[in-house]
N, C-alpha and C positions, 0 to 999 in steps of 0.2 A: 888520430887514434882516440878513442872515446875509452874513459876511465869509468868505472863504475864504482861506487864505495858499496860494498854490503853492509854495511855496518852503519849507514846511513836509516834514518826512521823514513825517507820518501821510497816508496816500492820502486824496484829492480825497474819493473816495466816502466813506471815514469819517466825514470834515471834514462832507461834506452830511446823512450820517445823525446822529451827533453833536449838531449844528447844530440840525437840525430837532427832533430828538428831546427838546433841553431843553428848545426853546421849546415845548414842547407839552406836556410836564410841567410847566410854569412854568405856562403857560395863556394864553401869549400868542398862541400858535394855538388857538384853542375851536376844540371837537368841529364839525364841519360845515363847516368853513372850506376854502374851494376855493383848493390851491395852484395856482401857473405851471405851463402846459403844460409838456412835458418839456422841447421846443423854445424855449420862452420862458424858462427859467430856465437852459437851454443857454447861451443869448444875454447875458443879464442878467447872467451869474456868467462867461462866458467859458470855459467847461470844456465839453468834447464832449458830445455828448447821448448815447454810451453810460455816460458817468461818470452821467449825470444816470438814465438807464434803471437802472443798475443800484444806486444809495440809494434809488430810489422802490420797487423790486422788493422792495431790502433792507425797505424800512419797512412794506409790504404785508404782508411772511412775518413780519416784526416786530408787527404788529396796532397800527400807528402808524398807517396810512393805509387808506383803501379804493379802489381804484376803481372807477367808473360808467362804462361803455363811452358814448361818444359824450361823457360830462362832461368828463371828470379825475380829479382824484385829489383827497379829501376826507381833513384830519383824522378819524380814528374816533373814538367815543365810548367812552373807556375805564373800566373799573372801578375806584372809590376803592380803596384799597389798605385802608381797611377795611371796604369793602364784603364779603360775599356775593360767590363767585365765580361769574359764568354757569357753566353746560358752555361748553365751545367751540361755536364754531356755525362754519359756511363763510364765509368775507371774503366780502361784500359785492362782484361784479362783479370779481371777482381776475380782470386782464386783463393776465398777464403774454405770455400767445402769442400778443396782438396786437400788442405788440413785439418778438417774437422775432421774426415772419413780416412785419411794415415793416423792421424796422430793421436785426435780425441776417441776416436772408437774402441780401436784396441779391441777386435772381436776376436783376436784369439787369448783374452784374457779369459780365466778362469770364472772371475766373478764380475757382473758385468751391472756393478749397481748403479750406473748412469748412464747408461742405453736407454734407446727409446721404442724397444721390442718386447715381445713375450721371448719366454724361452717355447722351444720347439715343441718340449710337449703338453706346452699349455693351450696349445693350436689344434686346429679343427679338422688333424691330420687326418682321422680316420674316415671322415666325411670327404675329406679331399682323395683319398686312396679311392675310395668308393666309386666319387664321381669319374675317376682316372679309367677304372674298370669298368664302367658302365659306358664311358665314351669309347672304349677302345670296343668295346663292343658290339656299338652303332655304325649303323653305314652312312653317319652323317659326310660329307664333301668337307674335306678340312684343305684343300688343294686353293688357291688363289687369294685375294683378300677378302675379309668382312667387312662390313656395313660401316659407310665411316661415322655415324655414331656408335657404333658398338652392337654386338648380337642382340639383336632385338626382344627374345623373351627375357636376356636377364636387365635391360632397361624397362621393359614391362613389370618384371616382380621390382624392380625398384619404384617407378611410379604406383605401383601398388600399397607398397610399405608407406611412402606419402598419402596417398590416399589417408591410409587408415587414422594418421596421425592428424587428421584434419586440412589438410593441403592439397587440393585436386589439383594431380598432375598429369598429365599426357608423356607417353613415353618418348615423343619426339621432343620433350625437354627435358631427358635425359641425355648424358653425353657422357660416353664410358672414356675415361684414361688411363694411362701406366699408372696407374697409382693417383696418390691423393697428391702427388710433386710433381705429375705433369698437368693437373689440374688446377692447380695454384699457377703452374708459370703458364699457363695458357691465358690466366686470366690478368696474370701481373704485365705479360706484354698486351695484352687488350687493352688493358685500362691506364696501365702506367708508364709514362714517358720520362726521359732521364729529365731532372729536374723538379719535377714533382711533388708537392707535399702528401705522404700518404701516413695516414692513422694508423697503430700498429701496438696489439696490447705490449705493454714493458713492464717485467720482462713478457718475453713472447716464445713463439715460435722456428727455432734456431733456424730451420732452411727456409721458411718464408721469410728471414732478416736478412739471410744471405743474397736471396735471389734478388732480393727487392734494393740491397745495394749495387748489384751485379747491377739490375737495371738503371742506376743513377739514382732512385729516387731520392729525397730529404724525407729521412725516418722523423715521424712524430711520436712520441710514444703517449699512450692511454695507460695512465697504472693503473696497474691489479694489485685489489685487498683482497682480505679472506671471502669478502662478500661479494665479488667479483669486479666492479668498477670504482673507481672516484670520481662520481659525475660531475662534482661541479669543475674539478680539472680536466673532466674530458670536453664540457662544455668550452670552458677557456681558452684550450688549445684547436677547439675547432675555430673559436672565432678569431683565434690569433693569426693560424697556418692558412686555414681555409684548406682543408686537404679535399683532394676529390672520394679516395676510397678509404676503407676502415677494415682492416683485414682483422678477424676477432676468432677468440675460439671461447664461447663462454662456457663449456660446458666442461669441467674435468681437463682444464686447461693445462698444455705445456710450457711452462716446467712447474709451475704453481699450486695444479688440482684442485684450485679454486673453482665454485660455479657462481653464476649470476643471478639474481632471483626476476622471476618474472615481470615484479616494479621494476627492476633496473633494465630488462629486456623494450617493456613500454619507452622508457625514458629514451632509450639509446634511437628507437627509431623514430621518437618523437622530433629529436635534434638531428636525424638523417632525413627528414622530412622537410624539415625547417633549414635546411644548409645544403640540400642538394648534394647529399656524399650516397654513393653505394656502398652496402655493407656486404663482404663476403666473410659467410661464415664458417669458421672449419670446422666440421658435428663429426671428425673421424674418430670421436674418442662412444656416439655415441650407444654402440653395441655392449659398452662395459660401461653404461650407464644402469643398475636395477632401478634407478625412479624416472617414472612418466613425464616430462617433461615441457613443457611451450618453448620453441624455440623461436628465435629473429625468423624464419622463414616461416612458419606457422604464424606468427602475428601481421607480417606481412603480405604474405600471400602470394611470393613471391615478384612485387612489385619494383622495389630496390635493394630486395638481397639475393645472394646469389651462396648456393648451399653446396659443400663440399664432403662426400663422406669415401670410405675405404674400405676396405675386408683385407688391407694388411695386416693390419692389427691383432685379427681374431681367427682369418682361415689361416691365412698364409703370405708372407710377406714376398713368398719367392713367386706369384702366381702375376702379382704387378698390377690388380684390379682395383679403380678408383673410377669418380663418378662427380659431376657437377651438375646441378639442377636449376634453373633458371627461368627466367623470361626467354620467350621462344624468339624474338628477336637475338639475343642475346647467344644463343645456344647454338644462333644458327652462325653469327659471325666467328665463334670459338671452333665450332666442328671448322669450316673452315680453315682456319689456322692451325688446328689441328692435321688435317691432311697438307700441309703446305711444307710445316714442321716434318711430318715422320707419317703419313698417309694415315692407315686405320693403324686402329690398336689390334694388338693381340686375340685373334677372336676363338683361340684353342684356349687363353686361360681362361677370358670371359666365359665359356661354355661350362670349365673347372668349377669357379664358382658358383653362376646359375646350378649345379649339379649337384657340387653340397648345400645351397640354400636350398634348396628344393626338395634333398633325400628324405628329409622326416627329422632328421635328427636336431636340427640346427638349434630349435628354440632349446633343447635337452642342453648343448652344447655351453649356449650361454647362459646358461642358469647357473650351470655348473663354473662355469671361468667366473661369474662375477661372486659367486661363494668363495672361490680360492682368492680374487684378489679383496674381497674383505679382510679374510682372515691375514695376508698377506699384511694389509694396511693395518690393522691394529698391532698382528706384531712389531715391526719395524716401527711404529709409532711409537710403542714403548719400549724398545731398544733404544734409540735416539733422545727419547727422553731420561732414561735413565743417566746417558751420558755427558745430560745438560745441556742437548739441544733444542733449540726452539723453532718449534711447527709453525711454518708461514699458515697452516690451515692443514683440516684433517676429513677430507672428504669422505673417507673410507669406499673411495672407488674409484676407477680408476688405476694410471699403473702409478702414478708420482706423488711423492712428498717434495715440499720445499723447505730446508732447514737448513741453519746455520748456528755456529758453535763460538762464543767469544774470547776460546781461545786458539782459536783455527781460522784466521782472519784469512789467510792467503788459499785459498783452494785449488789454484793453479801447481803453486808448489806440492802441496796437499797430494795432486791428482798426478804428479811426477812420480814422488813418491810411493805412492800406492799403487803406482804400475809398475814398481821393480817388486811388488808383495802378490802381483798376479790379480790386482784387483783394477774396475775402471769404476775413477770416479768423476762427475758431471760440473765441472766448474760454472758458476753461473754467469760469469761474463759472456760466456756463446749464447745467451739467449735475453743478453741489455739491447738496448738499440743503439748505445755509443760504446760498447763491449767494453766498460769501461770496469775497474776489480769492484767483486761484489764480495763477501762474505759468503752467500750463499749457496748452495748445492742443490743439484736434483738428485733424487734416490729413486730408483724404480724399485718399488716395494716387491717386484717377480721376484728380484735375484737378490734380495737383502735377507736370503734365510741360511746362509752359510756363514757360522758363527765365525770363523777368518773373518770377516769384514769387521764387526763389532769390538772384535780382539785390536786388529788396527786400528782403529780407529780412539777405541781406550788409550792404548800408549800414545797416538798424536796429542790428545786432548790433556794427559797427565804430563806431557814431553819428555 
């Protein structure tokens, strides 16, 4: 039976990993031994079920536990210490995003300031209504599958859009997906094999950490400062790791909203050049970008990076349209895998899209979304401030703030809390690459204009 002291200064979640962690060196847990649901050792220990979420997360990335979707979570079978060491292989049912999407989302919360969406009517609804009626009113053939790159004119208006940005593209290196997360795991099982060392900004990308644990990899992380990298640590860790790929988002990044400046954009491919790593960039933030931009794909030219954008973000997140752009070698082995996986995509939402990019209105659209989340980002920047929090960075675009309070060190507990007040808050551990406790939070500046949050938030900070 594992004791917990609360009243100990080492955090809850240590105590649990710790805890479990000897008894399972000792051998008092053997390999195959089914622990308490999360909920049941929630209960049995009295500590919240995200303390309990995130030692079981911990012990998973630790190759202490497995889990089995629909089981639990399972002691693993570990290697004598004078054993022969396996390769690594993938965790065993690593199901860490079926707890982020119960537990952390909480979408039918009220205030949802640590999501990673627009609210509905800050979306592109009425251009998507439009395109709705305009298709139903066409005799197009929506009977059988599409194209397994995706409906061909709205991969032409995306090579287009490259175009103009200085990047000639051919629409046959385009390649449409469910979204900007089947476009990431198309690439992470292309490129990445369990064991792997892969580059990963930290903090990062919460479902590109997850997937890329799913897949076995060894997370390296790349920190992010306000100014977008620490190169001479990212230089270090490449020549320590040697990672093949560098999965990046410099642009209005999650959870950070940090950007990169175009010296650090040169440097970054100067040393993917020089180390043979491919760089995939995630640019899906870049529609609520209002400044012009050079990206990693623009300065390369598509030679070793590989570009990833969305219109979840901006039309509509229920329409599932994403897109990766590449070397046409490259494009052709993912389309591939693509149809292997789950044949074509969706070619009624692609049409959806193409329909509102197209109606007239769209440039109007986002003119107007990135006025709203300005004015978004300066309020809540001086809310936060007032309460004596401190801005990792203040991009003023984008949906995220990065911020932490020194006297709200536990954000986990924090974000238990403030789900019995109807509020979701973004603990930053889902987005370390050893989800290890942070101080920090993400705030989606959309949903930070209901004064209830600030009010909570006051009484945390005063206790």
């Amino acid at each position: 039976m594992l004791t917990l002291q609360p009243q100990s200064a080492v955090p809850l979640v240590s105590q649990i990993v710790d805890g479990l962690a000897a008894q399972i060196e000792a051998g008092t847990l053997s390999a195959g031994t089914k622990l308490p649901s999360i909920r049941q050792f929630a209960q049995s220990h009295q500590v919240s079920v995200f303390t309990v979420v995130e030692a079981y997360d911990r012990m998973v990335a630790q190759g202490y536990l497995v889990s089995r979707p629909h089981s639990g979570f399972f002691v693993r079978r570990r290697a004598s210490a004078d054993a022969p060491q396996a390769a690594p292989r993938r965790p065993e049912g690593f199901d860490a995003m079926w707890y982020l999407r119960k537990i952390f989302e909480h979408r039918h919360l009220a205030i949802k300031a640590g999501c990673g969406w627009l609210p509905s009517d800050w979306l592109f609804e009425d251009g998507l209504r439009r395109a709705l009626r305009n298709l139903a009113a066409d005799d197009a053939d929506l009977g059988g599958y599409g194209d397994p790159k995706g409906y061909p004119p709205l991969r032409q208006t995306i090579a287009e859009a490259f175009a103009a940005k200085d990047v000639p593209v051919h629409a046959d290196q385009v390649l449409l997906t469910q979204g900007s997360s089947q476009a990431l795991d198309l690439v992470v099982r292309s490129l990445v094999h369990a064991g792997d060392a892969v580059l990963v900004d930290d903090p990062g990308y919460a479902n590109l950490l997850f997937s890329l644990r799913y897949q076995g990899a060894k997370l390296v992380g790349a920190i992010r400062t306000p100014q977008g990298y620490d190169l001479a640590a990212l230089e270090a860790a490449i020549v320590q790791h040697q990672p093949k790929v560098f999965f990046t988002q410099p642009r209005l990044q999650s959870p950070t909203g940090s950007v990169a400046s175009p010296a650090q954009l040169h440097r970054v491919l100067q040393l993917a050049e020089k180390h043979g790593l491919t760089i995939v960039e995630n640019d899906i933030y870049v529609n609520l970008d209002p400044v012009p931009r050079p990206t990693l794909a623009s300065l390369d030219q598509l030679n070793r990076v590989i570009t990833i954008g969305s219109y979840s973000k901006t039309i509509s997140p229920n329409i599932r349209v994403g897109y990766l752009v590449a070397h046409p070698d490259m494009v052709e082995d993912m389309a591939q895998l693509k149809m292997i996986s789950g044949l074509t995509s969706a070619e009624f939402g692609e049409r959806l899209a193409h329909g509102a990019l197209t109606e007239g209105r769209w440039r109007k659209h986002l003119k107007a979304l990135r006025e709203r989340l300005a004015e978004a980002h300066q309020h809540t920047a001086a809310q936060l401030r007032e309460l004596g929090f401190e801005l990792f960075s203040e991009p003023r675009a984008g949906m995220f703030l990065w911020a932490r309070h020194p006297n709200l060190p536990d954000p986990v507990a924090l974000s238990n809390k403030a789900a019995e007040h109807d509020i979701m808050l973004g603990p930053g551990h889902l987005f370390t690459v050893d989800l290890a406790p942070t101080a920090w939070m993400r705030f989606n500046v959309a949903f930070c204009g209901d004064d209830r949050l600030f009010e909570f938030l006051r009484g945390q900070v005063r206790g």
